[in-house]
C-alpha positions in Angstrom: 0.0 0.0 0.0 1.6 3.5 -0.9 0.1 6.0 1.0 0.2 8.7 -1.9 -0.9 6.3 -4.4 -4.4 6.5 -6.6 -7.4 5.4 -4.9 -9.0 3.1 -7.4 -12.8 3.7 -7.0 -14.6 0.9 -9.1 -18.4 2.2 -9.6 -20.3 2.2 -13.0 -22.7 4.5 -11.7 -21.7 8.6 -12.9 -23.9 10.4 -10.2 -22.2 8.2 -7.7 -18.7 8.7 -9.4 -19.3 12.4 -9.1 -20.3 12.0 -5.7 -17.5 10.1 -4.5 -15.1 12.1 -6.4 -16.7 15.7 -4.6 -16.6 14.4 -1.5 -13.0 13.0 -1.4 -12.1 16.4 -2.4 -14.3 18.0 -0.2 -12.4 16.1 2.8 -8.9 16.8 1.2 -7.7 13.7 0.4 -5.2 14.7 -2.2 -4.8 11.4 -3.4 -5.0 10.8 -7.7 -8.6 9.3 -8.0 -8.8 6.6 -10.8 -12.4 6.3 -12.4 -13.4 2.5 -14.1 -17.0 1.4 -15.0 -15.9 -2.3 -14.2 -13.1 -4.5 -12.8 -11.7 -5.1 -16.2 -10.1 -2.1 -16.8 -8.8 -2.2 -13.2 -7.1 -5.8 -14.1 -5.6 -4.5 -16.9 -4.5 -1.0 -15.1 -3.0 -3.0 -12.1 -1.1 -5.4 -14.4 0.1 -3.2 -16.1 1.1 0.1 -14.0 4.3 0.3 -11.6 2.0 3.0 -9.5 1.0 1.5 -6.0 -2.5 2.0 -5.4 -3.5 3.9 -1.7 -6.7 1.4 -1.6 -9.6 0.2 -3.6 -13.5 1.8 -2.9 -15.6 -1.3 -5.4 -19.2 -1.0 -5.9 -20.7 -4.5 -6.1 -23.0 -4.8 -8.9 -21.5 -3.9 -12.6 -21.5 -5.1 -16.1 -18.6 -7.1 -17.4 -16.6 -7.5 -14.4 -18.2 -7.1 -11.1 -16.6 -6.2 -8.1 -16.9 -10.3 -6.7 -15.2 -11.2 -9.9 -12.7 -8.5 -9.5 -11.8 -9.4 -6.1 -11.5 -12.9 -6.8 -9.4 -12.3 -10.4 -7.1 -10.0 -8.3 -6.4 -13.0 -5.5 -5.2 -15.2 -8.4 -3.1 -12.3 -9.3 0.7 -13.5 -7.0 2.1 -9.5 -8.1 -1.1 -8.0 -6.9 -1.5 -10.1 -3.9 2.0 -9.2 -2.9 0.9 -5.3 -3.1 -1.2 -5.7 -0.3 -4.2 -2.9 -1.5 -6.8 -2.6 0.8 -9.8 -3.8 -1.0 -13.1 -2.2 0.7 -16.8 -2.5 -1.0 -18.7 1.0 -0.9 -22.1 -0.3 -2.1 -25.9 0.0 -2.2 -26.4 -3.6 -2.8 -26.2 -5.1 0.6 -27.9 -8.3 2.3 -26.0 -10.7 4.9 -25.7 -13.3 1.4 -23.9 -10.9 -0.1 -21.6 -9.7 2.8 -20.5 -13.2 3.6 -19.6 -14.1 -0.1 -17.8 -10.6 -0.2 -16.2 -11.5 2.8 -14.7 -14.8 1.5 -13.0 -12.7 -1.0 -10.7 -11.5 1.6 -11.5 -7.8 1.3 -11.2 -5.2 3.9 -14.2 -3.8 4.6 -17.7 -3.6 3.0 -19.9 -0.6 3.6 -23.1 0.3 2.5 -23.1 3.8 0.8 -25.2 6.1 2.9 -28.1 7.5 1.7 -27.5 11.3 3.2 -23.9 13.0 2.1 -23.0 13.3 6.2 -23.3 10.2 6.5 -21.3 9.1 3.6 -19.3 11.7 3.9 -17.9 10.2 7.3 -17.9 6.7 5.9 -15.4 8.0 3.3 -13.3 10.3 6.5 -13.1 6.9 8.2 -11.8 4.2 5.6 -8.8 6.7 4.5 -8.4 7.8 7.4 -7.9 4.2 8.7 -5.8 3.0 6.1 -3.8 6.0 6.5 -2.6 4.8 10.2 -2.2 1.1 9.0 0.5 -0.3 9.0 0.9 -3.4 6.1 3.7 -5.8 5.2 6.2 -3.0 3.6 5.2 0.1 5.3 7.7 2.2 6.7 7.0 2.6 10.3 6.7 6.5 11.5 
C-alpha cells in the first residue's frame, strides 16, 4: 500500500462517481482518484502500471466484471496479492448473502453507501483515514 498512491474507485454509476469524487475532495484527500465502469479495466491497469494504489473503494454490482469477480481475479493475481491494497466494497447492494460471499473474497471492509452525504461523507473520512494509520507488510514505520 503507498500511501500517496491513486485510490481506485470501481463504480459504474456517474452520479455516484461524481459523488465520490466531490466528497473525497471535499475532505482533502489529495490522493489521484482513478475512475473505471468495471473490474476489467482495473485488471488491466493493475497489471500493467508500476504506480501503487493507496486502496480500492468497489461498488458490487457492474457489467462485465463485477466487483466479486474482480476481487477474486485479483487473488489469483501473485504481483497484486503481494501489493497488499486494501480492498473495501462501498455499495448500495447489501444483504447478509452478499456480505458473507464478499467477505470470503478477503476484502477489507464492505460498507453500505449512505443514503445522506454526512453520513457518507464520514464513511469515506473513516476508511482513509484508517488505512492512513495502518500499517501493512512494507510500510515504513513513523
Amino acid at each position: 500500500m503507498a500511501l500517496h498512491g491513486p485510490i481506485l474507485c470501481v463504480e459504474d454509476d456517474e452520479d455516484d462517481q461524481f459523488l465520490l469524487r466531490a466528497t473525497l475532495e471535499e475532505l482533502g484527500i489529495s490522493n489521484a482518484l482513478l475512475f473505471f465502469s468495471n473490474g476489467i479495466p482495473v485488471m488491466e491497469y493493475l497489471t500493467s502500471t508500476s504506480e501503487e494504489p493507496f486502496l480500492i473503494l468497489c461498488d458490487v454490482n457492474m457489467p462485465l466484471m463485477n466487483g466479486l469477480e474482480l476481487r477474486q481475479q485479483m487473488q489469483q493475481h501473485m504481483d497484486l496479492q503481494k501489493k497488499f491494497i486494501p480492498f473495501i466494497y462501498l455499495t448500495t447492494a447489501a444483504n447478509p448473502t452478499l456480505v458473507n460471499q464478499a467477505y470470503q473474497g478477503s476484502i477489507q471492509g464492505f460498507y453500505k453507501k449512505a443514503s445522506d452525504y454526512s453520513t457518507f461523507k464520514e464513511q469515506l473520512k473513516t476508511i482513509v483515514e484508517y488505512w492512513q494509520n495502518c500499517l501493512l507488510p512494507g510500510s515504513t514505520l513513523r
